[in-house]
C-alpha positions in Angstrom: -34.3 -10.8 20.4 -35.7 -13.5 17.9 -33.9 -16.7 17.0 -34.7 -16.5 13.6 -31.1 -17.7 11.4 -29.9 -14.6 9.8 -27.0 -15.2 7.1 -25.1 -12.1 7.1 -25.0 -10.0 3.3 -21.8 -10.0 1.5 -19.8 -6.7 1.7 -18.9 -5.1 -1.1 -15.2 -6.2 -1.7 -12.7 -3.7 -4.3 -11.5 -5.7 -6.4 -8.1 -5.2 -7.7 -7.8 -5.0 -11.6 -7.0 -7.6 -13.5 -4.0 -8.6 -15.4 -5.2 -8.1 -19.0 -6.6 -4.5 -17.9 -3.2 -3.8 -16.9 -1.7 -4.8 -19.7 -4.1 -2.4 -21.9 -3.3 0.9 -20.0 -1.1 3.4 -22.7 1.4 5.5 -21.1 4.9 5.0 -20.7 5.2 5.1 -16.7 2.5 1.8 -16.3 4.6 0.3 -19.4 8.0 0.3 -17.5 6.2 -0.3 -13.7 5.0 -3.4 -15.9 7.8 -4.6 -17.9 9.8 -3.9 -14.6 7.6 -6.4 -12.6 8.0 -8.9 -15.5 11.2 -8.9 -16.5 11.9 -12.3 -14.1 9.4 -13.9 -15.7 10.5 -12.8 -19.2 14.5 -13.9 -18.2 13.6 -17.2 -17.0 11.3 -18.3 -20.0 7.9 -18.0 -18.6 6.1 -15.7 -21.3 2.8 -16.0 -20.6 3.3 -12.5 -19.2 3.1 -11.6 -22.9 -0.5 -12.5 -23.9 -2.3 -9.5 -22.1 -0.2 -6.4 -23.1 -1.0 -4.2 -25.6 1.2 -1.4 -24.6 2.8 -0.5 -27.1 5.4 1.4 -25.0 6.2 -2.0 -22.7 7.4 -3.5 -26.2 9.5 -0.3 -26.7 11.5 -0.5 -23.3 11.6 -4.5 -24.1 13.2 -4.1 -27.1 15.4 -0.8 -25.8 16.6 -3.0 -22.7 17.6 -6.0 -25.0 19.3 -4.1 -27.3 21.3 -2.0 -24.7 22.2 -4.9 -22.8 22.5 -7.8 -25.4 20.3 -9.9 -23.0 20.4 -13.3 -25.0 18.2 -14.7 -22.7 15.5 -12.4 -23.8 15.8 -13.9 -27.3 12.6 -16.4 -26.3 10.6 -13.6 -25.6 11.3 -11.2 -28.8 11.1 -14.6 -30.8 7.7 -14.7 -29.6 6.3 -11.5 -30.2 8.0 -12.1 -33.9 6.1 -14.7 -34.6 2.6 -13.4 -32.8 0.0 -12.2 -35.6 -1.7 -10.2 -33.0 1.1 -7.5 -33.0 1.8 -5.1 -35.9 4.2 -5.9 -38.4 6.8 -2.8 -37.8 6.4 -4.3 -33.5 7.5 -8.4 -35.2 10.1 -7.0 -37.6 11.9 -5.1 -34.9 12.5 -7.9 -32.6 13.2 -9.7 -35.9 16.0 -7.5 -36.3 17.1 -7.3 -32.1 17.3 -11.2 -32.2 19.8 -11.3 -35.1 21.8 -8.6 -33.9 22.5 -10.6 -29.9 22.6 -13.8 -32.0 25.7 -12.5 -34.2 27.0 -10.7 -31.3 26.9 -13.7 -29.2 28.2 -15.9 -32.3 30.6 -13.7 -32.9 31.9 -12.9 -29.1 34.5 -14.2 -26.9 35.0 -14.9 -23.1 35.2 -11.7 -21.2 37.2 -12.8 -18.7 40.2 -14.0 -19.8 43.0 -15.8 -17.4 44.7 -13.2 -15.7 42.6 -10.2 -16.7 41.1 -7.9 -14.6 36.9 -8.6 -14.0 35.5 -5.2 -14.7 31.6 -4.5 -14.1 30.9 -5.0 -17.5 32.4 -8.6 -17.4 31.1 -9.8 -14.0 27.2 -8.8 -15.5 27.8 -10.7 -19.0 29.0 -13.9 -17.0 26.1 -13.5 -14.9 23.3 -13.5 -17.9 25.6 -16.4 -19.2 24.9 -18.6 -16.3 21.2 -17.4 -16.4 21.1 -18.5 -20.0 22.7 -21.8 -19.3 21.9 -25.6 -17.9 24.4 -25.7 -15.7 23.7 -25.2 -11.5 25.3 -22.1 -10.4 27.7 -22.6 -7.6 26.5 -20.6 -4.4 29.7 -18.8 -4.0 29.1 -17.3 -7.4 25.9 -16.0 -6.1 27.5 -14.7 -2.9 29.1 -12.3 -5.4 27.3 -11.0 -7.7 24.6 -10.3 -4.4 27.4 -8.1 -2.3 28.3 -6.4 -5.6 27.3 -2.4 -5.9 25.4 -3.0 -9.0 22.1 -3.2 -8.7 22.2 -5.4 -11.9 24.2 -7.7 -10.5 22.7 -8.1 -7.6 19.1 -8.6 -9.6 20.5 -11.2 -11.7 21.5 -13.3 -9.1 17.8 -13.1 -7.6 16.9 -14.5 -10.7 19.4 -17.0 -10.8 18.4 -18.2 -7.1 15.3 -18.2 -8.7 15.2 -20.1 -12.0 17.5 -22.8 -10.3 15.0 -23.1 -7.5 18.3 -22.5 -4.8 16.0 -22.9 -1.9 19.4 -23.1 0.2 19.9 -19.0 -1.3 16.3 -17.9 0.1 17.3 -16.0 3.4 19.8 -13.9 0.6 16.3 -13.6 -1.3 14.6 -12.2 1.4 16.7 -9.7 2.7 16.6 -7.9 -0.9 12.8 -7.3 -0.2 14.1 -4.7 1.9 16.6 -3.0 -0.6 14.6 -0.4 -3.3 14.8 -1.1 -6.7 15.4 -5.0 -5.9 11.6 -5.9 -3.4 9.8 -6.4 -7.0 12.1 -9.1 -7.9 12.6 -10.3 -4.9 8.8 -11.0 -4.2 8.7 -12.6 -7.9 11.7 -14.9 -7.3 9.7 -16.3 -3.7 6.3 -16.2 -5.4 7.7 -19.2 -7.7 9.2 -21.5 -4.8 5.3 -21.7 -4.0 5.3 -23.5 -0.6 8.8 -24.9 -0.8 10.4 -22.6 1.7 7.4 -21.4 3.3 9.2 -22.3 7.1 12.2 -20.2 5.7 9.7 -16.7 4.8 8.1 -17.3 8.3 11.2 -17.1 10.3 12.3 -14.1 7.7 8.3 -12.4 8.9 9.7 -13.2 12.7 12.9 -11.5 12.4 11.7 -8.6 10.3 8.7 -8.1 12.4 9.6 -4.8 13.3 8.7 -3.7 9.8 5.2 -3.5 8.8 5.8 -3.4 4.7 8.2 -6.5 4.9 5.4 -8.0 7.1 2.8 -7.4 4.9 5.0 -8.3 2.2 5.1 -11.9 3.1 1.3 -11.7 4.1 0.6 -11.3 0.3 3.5 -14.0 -0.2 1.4 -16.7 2.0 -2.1 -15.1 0.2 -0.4 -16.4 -3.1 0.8 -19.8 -2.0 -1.4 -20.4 0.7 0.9 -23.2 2.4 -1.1 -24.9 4.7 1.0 -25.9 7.9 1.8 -21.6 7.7 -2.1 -21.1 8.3 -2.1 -21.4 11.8 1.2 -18.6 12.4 -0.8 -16.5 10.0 -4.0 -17.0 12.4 -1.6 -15.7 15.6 -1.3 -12.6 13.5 -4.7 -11.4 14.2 -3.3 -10.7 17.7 -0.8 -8.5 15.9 0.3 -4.7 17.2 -0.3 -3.6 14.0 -4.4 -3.0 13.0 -3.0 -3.4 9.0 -0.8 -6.7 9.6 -4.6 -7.9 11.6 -6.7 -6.7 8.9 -4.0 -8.1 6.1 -3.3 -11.5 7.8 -7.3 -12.1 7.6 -7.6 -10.7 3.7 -5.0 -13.9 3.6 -6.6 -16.4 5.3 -9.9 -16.0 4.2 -8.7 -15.6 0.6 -7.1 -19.4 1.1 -10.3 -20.4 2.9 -8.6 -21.6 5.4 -11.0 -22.2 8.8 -9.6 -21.8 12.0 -9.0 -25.4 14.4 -10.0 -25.8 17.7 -7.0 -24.7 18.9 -7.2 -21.4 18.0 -11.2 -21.2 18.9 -11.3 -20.0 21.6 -9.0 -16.9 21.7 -11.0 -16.2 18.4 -14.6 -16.4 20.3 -13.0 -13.7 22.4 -11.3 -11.9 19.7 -15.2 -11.8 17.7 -16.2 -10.3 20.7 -13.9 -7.8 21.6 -14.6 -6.1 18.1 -18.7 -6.1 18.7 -16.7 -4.1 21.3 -15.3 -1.5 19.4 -18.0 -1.1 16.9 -20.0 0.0 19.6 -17.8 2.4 20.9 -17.2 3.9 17.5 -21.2 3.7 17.5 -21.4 6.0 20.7 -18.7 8.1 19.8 -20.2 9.0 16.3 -23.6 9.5 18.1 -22.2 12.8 19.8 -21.3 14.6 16.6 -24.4 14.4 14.8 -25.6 18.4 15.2 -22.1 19.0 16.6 -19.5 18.1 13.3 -20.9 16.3 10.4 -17.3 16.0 8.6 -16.3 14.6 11.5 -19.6 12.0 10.8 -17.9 11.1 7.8 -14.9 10.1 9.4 -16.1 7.8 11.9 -18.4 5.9 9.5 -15.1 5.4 7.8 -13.9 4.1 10.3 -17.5 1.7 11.3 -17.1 0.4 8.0 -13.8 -1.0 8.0 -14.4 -2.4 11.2 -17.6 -3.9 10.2 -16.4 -5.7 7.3 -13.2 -7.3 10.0 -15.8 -8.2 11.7 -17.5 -10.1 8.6 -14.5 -11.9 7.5 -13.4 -12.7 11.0 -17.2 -14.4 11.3 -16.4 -16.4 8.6 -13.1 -17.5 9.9 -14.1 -18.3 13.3 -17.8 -20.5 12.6 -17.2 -21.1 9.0 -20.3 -19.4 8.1 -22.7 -16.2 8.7 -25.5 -17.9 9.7 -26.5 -17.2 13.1 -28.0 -20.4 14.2 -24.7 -21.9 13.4 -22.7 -19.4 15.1 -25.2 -20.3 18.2 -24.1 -24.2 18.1 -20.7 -23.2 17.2 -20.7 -21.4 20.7 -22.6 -23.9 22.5 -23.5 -23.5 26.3 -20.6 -20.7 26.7 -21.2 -18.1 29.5 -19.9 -14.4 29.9 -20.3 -12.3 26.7 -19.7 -15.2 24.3 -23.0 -16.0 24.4 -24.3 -12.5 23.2 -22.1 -13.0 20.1 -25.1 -14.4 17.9 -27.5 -11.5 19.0 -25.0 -8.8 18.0 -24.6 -10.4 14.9 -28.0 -10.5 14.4 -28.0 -6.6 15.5 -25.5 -5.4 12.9 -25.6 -7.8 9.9 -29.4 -8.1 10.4 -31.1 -8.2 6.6 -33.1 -4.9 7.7 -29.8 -2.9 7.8 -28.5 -1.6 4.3 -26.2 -2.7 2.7 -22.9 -1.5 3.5 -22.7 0.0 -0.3 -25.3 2.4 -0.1 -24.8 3.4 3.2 -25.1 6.6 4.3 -25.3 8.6 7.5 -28.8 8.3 9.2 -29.1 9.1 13.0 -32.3 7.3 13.2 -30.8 4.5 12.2 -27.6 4.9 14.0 -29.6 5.9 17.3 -31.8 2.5 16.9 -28.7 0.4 16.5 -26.5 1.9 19.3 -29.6 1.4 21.4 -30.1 -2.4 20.9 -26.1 -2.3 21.2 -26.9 -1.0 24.8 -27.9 -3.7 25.8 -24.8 -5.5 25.1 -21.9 -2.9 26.0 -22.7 0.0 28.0 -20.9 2.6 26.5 -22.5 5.9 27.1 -22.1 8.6 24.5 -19.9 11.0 24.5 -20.3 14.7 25.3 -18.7 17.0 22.0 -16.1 18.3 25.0 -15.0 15.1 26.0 -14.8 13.7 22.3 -11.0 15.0 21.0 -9.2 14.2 24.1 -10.8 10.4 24.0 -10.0 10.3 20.3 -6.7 11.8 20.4 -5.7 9.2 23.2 -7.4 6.2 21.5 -5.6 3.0 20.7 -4.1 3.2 17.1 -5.7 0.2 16.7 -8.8 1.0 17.3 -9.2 4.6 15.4 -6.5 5.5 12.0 -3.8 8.4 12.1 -6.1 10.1 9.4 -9.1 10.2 11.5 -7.1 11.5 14.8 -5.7 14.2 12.7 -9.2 15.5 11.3 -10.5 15.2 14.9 -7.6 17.9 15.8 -8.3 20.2 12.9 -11.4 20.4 13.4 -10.4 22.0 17.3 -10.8 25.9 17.5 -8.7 26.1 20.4 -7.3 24.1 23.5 -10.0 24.4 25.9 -8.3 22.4 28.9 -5.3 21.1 30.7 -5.8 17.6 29.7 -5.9 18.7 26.2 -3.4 20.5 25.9 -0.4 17.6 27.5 -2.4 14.9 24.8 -1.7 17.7 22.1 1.6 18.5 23.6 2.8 14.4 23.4 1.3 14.6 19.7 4.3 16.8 18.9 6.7 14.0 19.2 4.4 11.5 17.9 6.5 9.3 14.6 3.6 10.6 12.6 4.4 13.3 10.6 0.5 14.7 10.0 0.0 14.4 13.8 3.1 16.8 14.8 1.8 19.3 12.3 -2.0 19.2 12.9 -0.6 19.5 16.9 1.4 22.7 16.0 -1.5 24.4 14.1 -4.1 23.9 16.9 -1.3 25.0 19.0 -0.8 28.2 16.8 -4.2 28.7 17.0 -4.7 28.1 21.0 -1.4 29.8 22.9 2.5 29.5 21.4 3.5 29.6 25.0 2.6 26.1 25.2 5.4 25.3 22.2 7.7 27.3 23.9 7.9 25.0 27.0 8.5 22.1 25.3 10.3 22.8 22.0 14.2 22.3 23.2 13.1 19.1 23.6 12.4 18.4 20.0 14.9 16.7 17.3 16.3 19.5 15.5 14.8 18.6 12.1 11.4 18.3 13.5 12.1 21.6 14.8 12.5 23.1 12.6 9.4 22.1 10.1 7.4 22.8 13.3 9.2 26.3 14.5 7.2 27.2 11.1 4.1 26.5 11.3 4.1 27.8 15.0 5.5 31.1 13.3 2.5 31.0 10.6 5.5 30.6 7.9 4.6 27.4 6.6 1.7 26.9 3.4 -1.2 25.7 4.7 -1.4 23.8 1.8 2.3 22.3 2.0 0.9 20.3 5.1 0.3 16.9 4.9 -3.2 17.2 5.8 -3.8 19.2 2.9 -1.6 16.9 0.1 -3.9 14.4 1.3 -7.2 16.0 1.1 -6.6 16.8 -2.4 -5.6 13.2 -3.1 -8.4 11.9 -1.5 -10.3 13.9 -4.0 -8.6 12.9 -6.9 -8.5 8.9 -5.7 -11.7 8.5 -3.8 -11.9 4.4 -4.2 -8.7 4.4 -2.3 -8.3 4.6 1.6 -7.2 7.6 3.0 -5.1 5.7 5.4 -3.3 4.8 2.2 -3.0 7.6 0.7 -0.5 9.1 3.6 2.6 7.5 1.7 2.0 9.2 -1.1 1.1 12.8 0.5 4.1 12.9 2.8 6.6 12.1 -0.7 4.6 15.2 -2.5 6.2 18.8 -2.3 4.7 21.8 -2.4 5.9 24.5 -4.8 4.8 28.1 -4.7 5.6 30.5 -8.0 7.3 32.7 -6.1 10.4 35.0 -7.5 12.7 31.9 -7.8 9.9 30.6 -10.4 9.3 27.0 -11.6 11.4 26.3 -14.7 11.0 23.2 -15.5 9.3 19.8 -14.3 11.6 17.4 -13.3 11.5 14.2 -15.0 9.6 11.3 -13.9 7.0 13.2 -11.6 3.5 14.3 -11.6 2.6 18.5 -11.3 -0.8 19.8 -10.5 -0.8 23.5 -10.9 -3.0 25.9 -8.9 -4.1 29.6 -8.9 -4.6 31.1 -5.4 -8.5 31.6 -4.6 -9.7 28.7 -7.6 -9.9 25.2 -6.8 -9.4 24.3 -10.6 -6.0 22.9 -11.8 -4.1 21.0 -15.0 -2.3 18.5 -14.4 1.1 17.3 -16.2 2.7 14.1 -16.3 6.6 13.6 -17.5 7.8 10.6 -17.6 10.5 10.6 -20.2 13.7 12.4 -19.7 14.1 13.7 -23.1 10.8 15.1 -22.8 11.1 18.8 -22.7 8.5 20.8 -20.4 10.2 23.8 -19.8 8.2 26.2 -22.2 5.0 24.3 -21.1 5.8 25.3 -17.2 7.5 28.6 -18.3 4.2 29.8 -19.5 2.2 28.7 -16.8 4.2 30.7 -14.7 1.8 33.7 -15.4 -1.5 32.4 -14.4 -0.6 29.9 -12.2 0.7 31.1 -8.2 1.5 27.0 -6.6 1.6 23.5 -7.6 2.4 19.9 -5.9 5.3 17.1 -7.7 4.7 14.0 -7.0 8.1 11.7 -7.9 6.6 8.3 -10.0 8.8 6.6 -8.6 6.8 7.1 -5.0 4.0 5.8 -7.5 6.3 2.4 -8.2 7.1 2.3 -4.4 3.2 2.3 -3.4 2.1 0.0 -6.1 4.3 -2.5 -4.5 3.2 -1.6 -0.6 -0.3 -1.2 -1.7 -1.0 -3.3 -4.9 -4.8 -3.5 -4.6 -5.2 -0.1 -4.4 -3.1 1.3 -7.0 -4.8 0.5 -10.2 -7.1 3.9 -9.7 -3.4 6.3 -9.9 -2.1 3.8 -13.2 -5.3 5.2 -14.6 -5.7 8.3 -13.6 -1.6 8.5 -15.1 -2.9 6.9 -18.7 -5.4 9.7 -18.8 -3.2 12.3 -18.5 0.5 11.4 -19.4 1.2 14.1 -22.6 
């Protein structure tokens, strides 16, 4: 192996869409998601926010929440857009007229609360956009209120409070609402502002909430904004994470603050650059066995190479503060064991003769090459086809994705062995939704005995979704296997890993003597005819919208159809922000 320096190609990197495209998308669902993300910003003063929408519909639900609400401190805002020559003239006259109507009301109006009187709902929010709109430091007891209040709306006002009075004393409140629906989007925006002020009070909010990987990554995407410094090296002991996406995210963060690992941490990262070489060359030998056997299946695992590949890549970067290997070499000095192989395998898989990883595709010549020279490193044989599902099935979550283990089983004819059939068996009470049902129809296909012996000992609700695909009762297609397969085809940029939120919050509908009378507001339909793979799709987003005659009609020709709820839309945008734009586009392109 030559010791000629190799600096290793950039990998192609998604990038997330920036704000001003955002801000140009039409429809009505990405104008509320976005006025909805704003509206902190727009309370508190800060309306920069303004100067890359063109949505007309964001300016309708600014001026139809104003209005409702008499928000005075959303008079900066309309003032602005009055006075902006780049908006029409009906758009500046409106909130023309908005602003004189909350400035008489507010001229013209007395204290709610009056001594003695009973605080209603109504009251308690009007006080609580007075003290938003005012100078004066809110006391924290008042904040203590309006946060164990039912209202939502209360209990988002005094995020922004906490927030626009910078109450660094009210963050631990603040971070518990990233866990509450309807409030995480104001919750991230309040912390976002404190920048590294209360970075010491997020980290111990990560350690408690550790359990949970959304919060988790939550506060990842937190630290990748503010990038405080003395966090860097708790966000380095995150690589050692259970989690493969907290791993994968914590590194996104660091290397997206350029932060370079210390000595300290050097050494468990030497390790840690070697122990994925590691599983790249498993995942190598293990894709070498299915080439004649399953090429789907090929597919899959060079999924799978690829994400691992470009961890690798970054974690490089992190650990020798650059890809060239002659500096990885004196990085790694006179180091014995397999540390010392580490700039040959780099040189192996980030080699300039390899392609890059954007045009990549499948080639067994050049797969067979490369797990040879990897050979020589790890000694990972390669799989026979009849060993491969019970090693993937078994593998470390970390290692290989739910979506890949569950293509693995459905691509099984039958259970062929014992030691099969008990990893199947222990897939049935797996917390993964598409693994219990991919489990049940390989066991529906194999023997039902094998349920039988095992089902009492199955929650009752899990039961009973499985009793029916055991029984043949259950759709195919209403499987979450199959809701994601058809989003995968729909949103190919995005990972399929991903895409699992969304599938398991679809239903499946079929036209069946009950019928489909109407779409339920706020969702997305794609109708079907049995034996075509063609469909229309249908957006609704407003309530007053009437599809019933549109979905009456389609009762004749078309037999099923999948509802997706937006609001599972708003939920992944939040979880999943850089993957998002592609379903905010594909909604503009077909919202009636």
């Amino acid at each position: 192996m030559g010791r000629t320096p190799v600096s290793i190609p950039l990998q192609a990197v998604e990038a997330s869409a920036e704000p001003a495209e955002w801000g140009n998308l039409k429809n009505r669902f990405s104008a509320k998601a976005l006025f909805r993300s704003d509206l902190y910003f727009l309370e508190t003063g800060d309306l920069s926010v303004l100067d890359t929408i063109s949505n007309k519909w964001f300016f309708e639900e600014l001026f139809s929440y104003a209005l409702i609400k008499h928000d005075g401190n959303l008079i900066p805002a309309l003032k602005k857009i009055a006075g902006a020559a780049r908006f029409d003239e009906s758009v500046r006259q409106r909130a023309s007229e908005i602003v004189e109507i909350i400035e008489e009301e507010t001229a013209e109006g007395k204290e709610r609360v009056r001594p003695g009187a009973i605080v209603s709902e109504e009251d308690k929010i009007e006080n609580a956009r007075k003290m938003l709109a005012g100078a004066r430091y809110p006391h924290t007891s008042d904040i203590l209120k309006l946060l164990r209040d039912k209202s939502m709306e209360a209990k988002r006002l005094a995020l922004f409070l906490v927030g626009k009075f910078k109450m660094t004393d009210m963050v631990q409140e603040v971070c518990d609402c990233l866990n509450i629906p309807g409030l995480r989007e104001d919750a991230f925006s309040v912390l976002a502002t404190f920048g590294n002020a209360v970075s010491k009070q997020i980290t111990s909010f990560y350690l408690v909430s550790s359990g949970n990987t959304d919060i988790s990554k939550t506060i990842l995407r937190l630290f990748s904004k503010t990038c405080p410094y003395e966090n860097m090296p708790f966000i380095v002991e995150r690589l050692w994470s259970g989690s493969r996406q907290l791993r994968e995210h914590s590194l996104k963060t660091l290397i997206g603050c350029n932060y370079r690992a210390g000595e300290s941490h050097k050494e468990r990262l030497h390790r840690l650059v070697y122990e994925t070489f590691s599983n790249l060359a498993w995942i190598m030998s293990a894709k070498m066995c299915l080439y004649g056997n399953n090429d789907h299946l090929i597919g899959e695992f060079e999924r799978e190479y690829r994400r691992w590949r470009s961890f690798l890549f970054n974690l490089l970067i992190l650990t020798y503060g650059s890809a060239n290997t002659t500096v990885i070499r004196k990085e790694l000095g006179s180091r014995k064991n397999g540390l010392k192989n580490i700039p040959g395998l780099a040189d192996i898989l980030f080699g300039e003769t390899l392609k890059s990883q954007q045009d990549f595709e499948p080639d067994q010549a050049a797969d067979k090459k490369y797990r040879k020279k990897l050979e020589g490193y790890f000694h990972y044989g390669i799989l026979s086809y009849e060993e491969f599902p019970e090693e993937v099935i078994n593998c470390d979550y970390n290692l290989l994705s739910v979506w890949t283990k569950a293509c693995t089983i459905r691509e099984l004819n039958t259970i062929n062995n014992g030691n099969l059939e008990e990893s199947v068996i222990a897939l049935l009470f797996s917390p993964e939704e598409i693994l219990q049902e991919e489990a049940a129809k390989l066991i529906s296909r194999s023997n039902r005995e094998i349920y039988l012996r095992v089902s009492d000992r199955l929650h009752d609700q899990v039961k009973r979704r499985i009793d029916g695909i055991i029984a043949s009762e259950t759709d195919s297609r209403e499987l979450i296997y199959e809701k994601t397969r058809f989003l995968a085809s729909l949103f190919p940029q995005i990972p399929v890993e991903e895409l699992l939120y969304l599938s398991s919050r679809m239903s499946f509908l079929r036209n069946d003597k009950s019928g489909i009378f109407s779409q339920p507001s706020g969702t997305v339909l794609w109708s079907f005819s049995d034996g075509s793979n063609d469909f229309r799709t249908f957006v609704n987003f407003n309530e007053s919208t009437d599809m019933s005659s549109v979905i009456r009609d389609l009762r004749t020709s078309f037999s099923f159809c999948y509802l997706l709820p937006l609001n599972a839309v708003r939920e992944f945008h939040f979880i999943y922000p850089e993957s998002s734009w592609e379903i905010f586009k594909y909604i503009d392109d077909n919202e009636e």
